[in-house]
C-alpha positions in Angstrom: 0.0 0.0 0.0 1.2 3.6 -0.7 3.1 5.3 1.9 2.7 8.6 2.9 4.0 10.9 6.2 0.8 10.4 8.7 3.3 10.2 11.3 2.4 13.8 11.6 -1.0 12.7 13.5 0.9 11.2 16.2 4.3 13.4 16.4 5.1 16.0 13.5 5.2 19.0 15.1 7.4 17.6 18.7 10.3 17.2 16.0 13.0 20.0 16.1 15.4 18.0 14.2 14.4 17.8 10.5 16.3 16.9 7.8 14.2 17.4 4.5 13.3 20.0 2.1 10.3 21.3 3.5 12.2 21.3 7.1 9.8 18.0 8.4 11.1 14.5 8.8 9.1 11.9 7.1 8.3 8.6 8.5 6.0 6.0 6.6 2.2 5.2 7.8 -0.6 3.2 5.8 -3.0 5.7 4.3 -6.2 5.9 6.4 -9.4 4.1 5.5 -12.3 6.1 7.5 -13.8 8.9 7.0 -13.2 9.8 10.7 -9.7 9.3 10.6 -9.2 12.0 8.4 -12.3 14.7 10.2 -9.6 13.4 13.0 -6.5 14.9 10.9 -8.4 18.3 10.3 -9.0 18.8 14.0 -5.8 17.7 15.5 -4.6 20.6 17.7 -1.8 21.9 16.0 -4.2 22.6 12.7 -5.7 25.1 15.4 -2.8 27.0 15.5 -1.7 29.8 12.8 1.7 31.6 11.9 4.8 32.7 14.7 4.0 36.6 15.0 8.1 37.4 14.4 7.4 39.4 11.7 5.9 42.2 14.0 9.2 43.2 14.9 9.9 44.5 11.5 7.2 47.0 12.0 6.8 50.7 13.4 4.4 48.8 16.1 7.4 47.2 17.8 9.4 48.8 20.7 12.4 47.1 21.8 14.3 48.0 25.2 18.0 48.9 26.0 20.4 48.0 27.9 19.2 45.6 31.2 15.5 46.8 31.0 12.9 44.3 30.1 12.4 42.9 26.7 16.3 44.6 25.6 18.0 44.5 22.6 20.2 42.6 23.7 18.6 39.8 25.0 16.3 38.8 22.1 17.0 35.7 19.9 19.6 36.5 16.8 15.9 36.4 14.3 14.7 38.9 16.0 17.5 41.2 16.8 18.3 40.9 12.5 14.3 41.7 12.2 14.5 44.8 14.7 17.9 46.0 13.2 16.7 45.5 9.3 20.1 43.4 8.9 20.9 42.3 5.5 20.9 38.3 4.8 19.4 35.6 6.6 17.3 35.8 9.4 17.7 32.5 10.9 21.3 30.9 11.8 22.1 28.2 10.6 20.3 25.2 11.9 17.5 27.2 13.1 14.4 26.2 11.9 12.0 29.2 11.0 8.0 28.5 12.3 6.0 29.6 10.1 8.1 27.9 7.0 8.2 24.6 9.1 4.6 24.5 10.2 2.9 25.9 7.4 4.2 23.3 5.6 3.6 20.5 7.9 -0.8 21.8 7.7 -0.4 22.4 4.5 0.8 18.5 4.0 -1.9 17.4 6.7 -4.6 19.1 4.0 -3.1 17.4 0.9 -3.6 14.1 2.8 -7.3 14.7 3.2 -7.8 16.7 -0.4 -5.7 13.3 -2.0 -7.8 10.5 0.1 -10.7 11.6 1.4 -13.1 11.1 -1.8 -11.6 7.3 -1.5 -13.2 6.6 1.6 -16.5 4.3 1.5 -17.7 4.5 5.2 -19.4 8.6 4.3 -22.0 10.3 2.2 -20.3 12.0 -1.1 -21.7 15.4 0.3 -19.5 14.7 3.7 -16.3 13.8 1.9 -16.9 16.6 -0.4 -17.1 19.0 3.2 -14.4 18.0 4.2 -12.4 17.9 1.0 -13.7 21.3 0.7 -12.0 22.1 4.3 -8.8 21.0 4.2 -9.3 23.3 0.6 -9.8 26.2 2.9 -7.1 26.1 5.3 -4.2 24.6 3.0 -5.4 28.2 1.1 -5.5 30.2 4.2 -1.6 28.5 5.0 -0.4 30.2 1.4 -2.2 33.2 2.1 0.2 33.8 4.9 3.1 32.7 3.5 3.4 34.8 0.7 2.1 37.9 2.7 5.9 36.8 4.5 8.2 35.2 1.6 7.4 37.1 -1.3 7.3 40.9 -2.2 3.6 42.6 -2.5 1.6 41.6 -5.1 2.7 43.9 -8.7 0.8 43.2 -11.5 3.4 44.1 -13.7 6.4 41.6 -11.8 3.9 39.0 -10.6 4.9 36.7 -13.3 7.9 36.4 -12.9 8.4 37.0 -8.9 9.3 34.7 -6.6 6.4 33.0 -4.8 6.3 29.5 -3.1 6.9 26.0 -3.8 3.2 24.6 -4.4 2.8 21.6 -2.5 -0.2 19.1 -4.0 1.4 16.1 -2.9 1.5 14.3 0.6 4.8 12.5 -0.1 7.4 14.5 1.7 10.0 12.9 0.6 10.0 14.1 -2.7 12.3 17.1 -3.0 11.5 17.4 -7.0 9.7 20.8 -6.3 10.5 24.4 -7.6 10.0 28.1 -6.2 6.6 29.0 -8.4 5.9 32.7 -8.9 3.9 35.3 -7.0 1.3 34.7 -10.0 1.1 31.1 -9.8 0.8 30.8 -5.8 -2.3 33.5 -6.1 -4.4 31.6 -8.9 -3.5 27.9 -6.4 -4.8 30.0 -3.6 -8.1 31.3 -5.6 -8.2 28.3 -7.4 -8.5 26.4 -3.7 -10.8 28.9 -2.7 -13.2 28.7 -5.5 -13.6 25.3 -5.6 -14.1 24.4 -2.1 -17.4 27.0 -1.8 -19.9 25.3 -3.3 -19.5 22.0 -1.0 -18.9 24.3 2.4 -21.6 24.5 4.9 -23.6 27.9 5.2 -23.4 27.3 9.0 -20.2 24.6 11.0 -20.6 22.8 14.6 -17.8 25.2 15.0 -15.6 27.7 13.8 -12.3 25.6 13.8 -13.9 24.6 10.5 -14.7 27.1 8.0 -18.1 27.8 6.4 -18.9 29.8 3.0 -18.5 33.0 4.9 -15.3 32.0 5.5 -14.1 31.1 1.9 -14.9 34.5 0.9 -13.6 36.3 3.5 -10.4 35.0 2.4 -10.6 36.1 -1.2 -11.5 39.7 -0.3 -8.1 39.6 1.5 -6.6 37.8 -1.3 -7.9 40.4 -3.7 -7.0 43.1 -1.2 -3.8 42.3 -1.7 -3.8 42.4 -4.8 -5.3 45.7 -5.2 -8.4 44.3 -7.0 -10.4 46.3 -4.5 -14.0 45.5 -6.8 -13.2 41.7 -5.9 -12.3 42.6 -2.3 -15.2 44.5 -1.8 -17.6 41.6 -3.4 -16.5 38.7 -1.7 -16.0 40.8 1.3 -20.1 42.0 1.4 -20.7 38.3 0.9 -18.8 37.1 4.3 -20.9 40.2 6.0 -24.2 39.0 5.0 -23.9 36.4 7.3 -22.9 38.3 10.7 -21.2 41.8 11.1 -21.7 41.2 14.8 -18.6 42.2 17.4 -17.7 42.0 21.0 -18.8 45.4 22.7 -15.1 47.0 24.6 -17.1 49.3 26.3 -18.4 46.5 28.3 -15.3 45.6 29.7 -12.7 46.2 31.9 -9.0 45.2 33.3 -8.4 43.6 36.5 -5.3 45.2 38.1 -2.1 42.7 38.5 -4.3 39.9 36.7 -2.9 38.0 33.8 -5.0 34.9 32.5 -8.5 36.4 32.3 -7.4 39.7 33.2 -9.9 41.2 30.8 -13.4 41.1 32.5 -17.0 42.4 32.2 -17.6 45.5 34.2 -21.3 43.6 35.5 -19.7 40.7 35.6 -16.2 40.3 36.9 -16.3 36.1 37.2 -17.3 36.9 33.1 -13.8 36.8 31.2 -13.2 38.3 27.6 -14.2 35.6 25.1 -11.8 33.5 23.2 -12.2 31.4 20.1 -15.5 29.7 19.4 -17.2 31.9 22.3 -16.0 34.8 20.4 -18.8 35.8 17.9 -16.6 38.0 16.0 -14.5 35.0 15.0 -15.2 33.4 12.0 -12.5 30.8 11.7 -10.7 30.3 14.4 -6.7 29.6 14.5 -4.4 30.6 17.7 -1.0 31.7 17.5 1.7 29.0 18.1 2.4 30.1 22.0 -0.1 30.5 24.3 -0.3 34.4 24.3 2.0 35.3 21.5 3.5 38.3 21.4 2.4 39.2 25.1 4.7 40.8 27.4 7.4 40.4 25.0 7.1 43.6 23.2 6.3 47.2 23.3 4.6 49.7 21.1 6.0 52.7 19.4 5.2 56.3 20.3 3.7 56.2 16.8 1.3 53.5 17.6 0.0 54.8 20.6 0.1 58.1 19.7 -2.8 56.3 16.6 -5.1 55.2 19.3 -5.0 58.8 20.5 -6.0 60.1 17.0 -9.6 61.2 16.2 -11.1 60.8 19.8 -13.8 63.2 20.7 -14.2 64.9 23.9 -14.8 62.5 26.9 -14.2 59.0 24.7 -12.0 56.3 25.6 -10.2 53.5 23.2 -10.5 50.6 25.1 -8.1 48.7 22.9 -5.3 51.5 24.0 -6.7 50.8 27.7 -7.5 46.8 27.7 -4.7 45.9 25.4 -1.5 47.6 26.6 -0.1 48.7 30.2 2.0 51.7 30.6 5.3 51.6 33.0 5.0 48.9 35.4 2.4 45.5 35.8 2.8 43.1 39.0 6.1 44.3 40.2 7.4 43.7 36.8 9.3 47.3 35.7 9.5 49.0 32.6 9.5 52.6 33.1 8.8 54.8 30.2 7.2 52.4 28.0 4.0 50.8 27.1 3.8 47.4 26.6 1.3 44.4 24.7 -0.5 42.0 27.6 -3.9 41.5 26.9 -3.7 38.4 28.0 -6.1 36.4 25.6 -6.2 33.8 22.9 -5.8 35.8 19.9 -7.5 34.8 16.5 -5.0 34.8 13.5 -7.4 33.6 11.2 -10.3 35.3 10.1 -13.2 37.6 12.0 -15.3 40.3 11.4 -13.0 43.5 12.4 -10.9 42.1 9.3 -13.5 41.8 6.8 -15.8 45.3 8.2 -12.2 47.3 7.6 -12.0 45.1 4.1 -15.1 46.6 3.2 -14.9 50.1 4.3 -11.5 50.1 2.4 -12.8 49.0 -0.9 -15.5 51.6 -0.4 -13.1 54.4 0.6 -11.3 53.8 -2.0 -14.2 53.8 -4.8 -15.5 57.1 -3.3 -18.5 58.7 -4.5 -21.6 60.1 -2.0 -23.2 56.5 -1.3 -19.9 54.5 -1.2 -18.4 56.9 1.2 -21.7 56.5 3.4 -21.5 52.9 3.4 -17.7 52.9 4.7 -18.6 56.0 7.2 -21.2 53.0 8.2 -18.7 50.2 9.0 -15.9 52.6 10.5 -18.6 53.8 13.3 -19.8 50.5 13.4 -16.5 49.1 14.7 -15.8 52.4 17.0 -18.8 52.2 18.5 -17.9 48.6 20.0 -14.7 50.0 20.6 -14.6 53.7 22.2 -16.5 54.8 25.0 -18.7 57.9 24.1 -17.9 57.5 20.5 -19.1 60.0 17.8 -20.0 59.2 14.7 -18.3 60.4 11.6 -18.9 61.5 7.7 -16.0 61.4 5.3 -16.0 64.4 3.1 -13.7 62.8 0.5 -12.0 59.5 -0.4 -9.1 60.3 0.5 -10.0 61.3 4.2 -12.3 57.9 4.3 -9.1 56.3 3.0 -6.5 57.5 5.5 -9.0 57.0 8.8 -10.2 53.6 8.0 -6.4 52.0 7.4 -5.4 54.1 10.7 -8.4 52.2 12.3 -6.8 48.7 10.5 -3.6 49.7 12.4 -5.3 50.3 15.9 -7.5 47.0 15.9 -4.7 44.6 14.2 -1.6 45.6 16.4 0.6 42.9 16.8 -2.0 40.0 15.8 0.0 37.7 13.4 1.2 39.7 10.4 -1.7 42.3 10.1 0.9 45.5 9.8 3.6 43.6 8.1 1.2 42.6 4.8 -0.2 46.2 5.1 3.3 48.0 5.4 4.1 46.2 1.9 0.8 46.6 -0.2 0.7 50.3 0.8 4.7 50.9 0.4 3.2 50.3 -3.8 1.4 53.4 -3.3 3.5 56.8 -3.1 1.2 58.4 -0.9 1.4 55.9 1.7 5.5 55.1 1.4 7.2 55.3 4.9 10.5 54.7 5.8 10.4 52.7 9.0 13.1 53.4 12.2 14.1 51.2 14.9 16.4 52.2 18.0 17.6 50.7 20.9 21.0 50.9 22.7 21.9 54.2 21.5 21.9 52.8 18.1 19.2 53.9 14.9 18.0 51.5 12.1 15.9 52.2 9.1 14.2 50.5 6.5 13.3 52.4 3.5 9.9 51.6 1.4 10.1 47.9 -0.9 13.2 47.2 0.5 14.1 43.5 0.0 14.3 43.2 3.9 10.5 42.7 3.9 10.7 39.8 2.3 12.1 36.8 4.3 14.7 34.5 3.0 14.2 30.9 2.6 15.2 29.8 5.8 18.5 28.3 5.7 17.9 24.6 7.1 15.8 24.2 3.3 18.3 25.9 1.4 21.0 23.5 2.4 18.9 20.6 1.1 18.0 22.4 -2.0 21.0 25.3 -2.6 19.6 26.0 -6.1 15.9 27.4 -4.9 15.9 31.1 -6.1 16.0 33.8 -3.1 16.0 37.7 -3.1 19.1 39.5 -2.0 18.2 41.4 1.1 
């Protein structure tokens, strides 16, 4: 019988010490026979889980210390010090694996097992293979989604062609090294192409939202076409996702218990009633945590430019609760760090898909059409999100595209901030547009980095542990 790499149900993601292409070590298992094995497959825990958050520290959200004070310089891991410090060349030493290359990979092999297999299967209905088929679809799309938001520059119509993208993965033997680096182009029309075809067999509603429904499909190809800058698609797909629920989690409702860490965001009425995370979270719509428990909390701190956002556009008397529930200035628990603010919500994060993302989609695409109706319907979504998040909020009109424009991406900025790679994709799609180009600086230690607009040092290497199995895989100089 064939022999493909299901060790990964019982153990792919303990292993440090890889040795192939794709940075996983392949061991041979009989492919299942029951339908259940593979649902099983689809909702082992690591599929829950989505992309490391190191990225973040290339931003102008991140705020490293100096010196001996917490989170310093000094002290990070080499990745991120060459991430904070814009170095040139590889970000990983070798022998370091890098996470989101490694475990991307290993879901994204996971959902070629069940896309290969499943249809095989003679213990289900065709219209429950075909569900699940249409799954695994879903996420092994979401997976490439991310990475080339991280490997490969933004999306250029003109260059996409010819670009460096991905290696497309379609096959569950990992063994085989015979693949190439396909194009920006090529890895978006796999990712639409996964996208397209899984809808029609996806349920309108899911048990639960580990699993994805329509809504989700299409949430995912207004950000693919987002990225893009095919903002008529974006908008499209995206007022298809919100026809089934703009609903969100009311901020103003909630409040921070002092010195509290694990459910340290409560209800005001309810101080036993903790912030909700993943399926108890209405905004989510598909559901994937970040590799660590809490990410990027208490490891990082925000720029003077970030905060200085959530300040932005308040009227008299209102409050951002993300600014107040999200971040802690100075000192929490004993634990110092005068003179700067930093991340520690405290919650499970969702790095997949939820309404805030696809609302700001929307209001985008409409910004950017203008015209008197248009800029209504974005006004619409932008004081629909501030009122769940800003005490005493007042609503706004836009009196141009180009205000609607600039507001609604500083709202992206304020509501994404250091959730996966939110401001990383953003800082390259909108470095293609002169108006938005920034040059980025770091500091720390008395020293000052920058990193000027469409520089290659947005675009991460192959990691180094793959390019000594396969030295001849194209890379950018960085």
């Amino acid at each position: 019988m064939k022999k493909i790499f299901l060790w990964i149900v019982w153990g792919m993601f303990l292993c440090q010490g890889c040795d192939r292409f794709l940075d996983i070590q392949p061991k041979g298992y009989t492919i299942p026979s029951k339908y259940d094995d593979y649902r099983q497959l689809m909702n082992y825990a690591q599929m829950a889980k989505a992309l490391d958050h190191y990225p973040v520290y290339i931003t102008d959200d991140a705020q490293l210390g100096s010196g001996d004070e917490e989170n310093n310089f000094t002290s990070m891991d080499d990745e991120i010090k060459n991430l904070y410090a814009f170095e040139h060349g590889a970000v990983f030493n070798d022998g370091v694996s890098d996470p989101i290359w490694n475990y991307a990979y290993n879901r994204i092999y996971v959902c070629n097992t069940v896309i290969n297999n499943i249809m095989s299967v003679t213990d289900a209905s065709e219209s429950d293979k075909l569900n699940l088929k249409s799954e695994a679809m879903v996420a092994r799309a979401f997976e490439y989604l991310c990475m080339i938001g991280v490997y490969a520059p933004a999306y250029d119509a003109a260059t996409a062609s010819t670009d460096y993208g991905l290696p497309l993965i379609s096959s569950e033997d990992v063994a085989d090294l015979n693949y190439s680096r396909s194009t920006v182009e090529q890895v978006y029309t796999a990712i639409k192409q996964d996208l397209d075809d899984a809808l029609p067999a996806l349920l309108d509603k899911t048990p639960n939202t580990f699993r994805p429904a329509k809504n989700v499909a299409y949430g995912f190809l207004a950000r693919m076409y987002l990225m893009h800058g095919e903002y008529d698609k974006a908008l499209e797909n995206a007022k298809k996702a919100l026809e089934v629920s703009e609903e969100l989690v009311d901020l103003t409702e909630y409040t921070a218990k002092p010195n509290a860490y694990i459910g340290r965001i409560v209800r005001k009425d309810d101080p036993s009633s903790p912030y909700p995370e993943g399926m108890d979270n209405p905004e989510n719509i598909y559901v994937r945590y970040p590799p660590s428990v809490f990410g990027l909390q208490m490891a990082v701190y925000a720029s003077q430019e970030l905060l200085d956002i959530y300040d932005k556009d308040l009227a008299p008397g209102a409050v951002d609760k993300r600014r107040e529930l999200w971040f802690v200035d100075d000192e929490y628990s004993g634990v110092e760090f005068r003179g700067y603010t930093i991340f520690m919500p405290y919650i499970r994060a969702n790095l997949a898909l939820n309404n805030m993302e696809v609302i700001l989609t929307a209001a985008e695409c409409y910004a950017r059409e203008g015209g008197t109706e248009n800029l209504a319907e974005a006004a619409r979504l932008y004081n629909l999100l501030r009122d769940h998040r800003i005490e005493n909020n007042v609503h706004v009109t836009f009196a141009n595209a180009d205000e609607a424009l600039v507001k609604v991406l500083e709202e992206r900025r304020r509501e994404f901030a250091f959730l996966g790679i939110y401001r990383f994709v953003d800082l390259k799609r909108l470095n293609k547009e002169s108006r938005f180009q920034k040059t980025i600086t770091h500091s720390a230690d008395g020293q000052i980095w920058t990193l000027p607009p469409n520089d290659n040092r947005y675009i991460i290497p192959i990691p180094p542990v793959v390019k000594g199995f396969r030295p001849d895989l194209p890379d950018y100089e960085r």
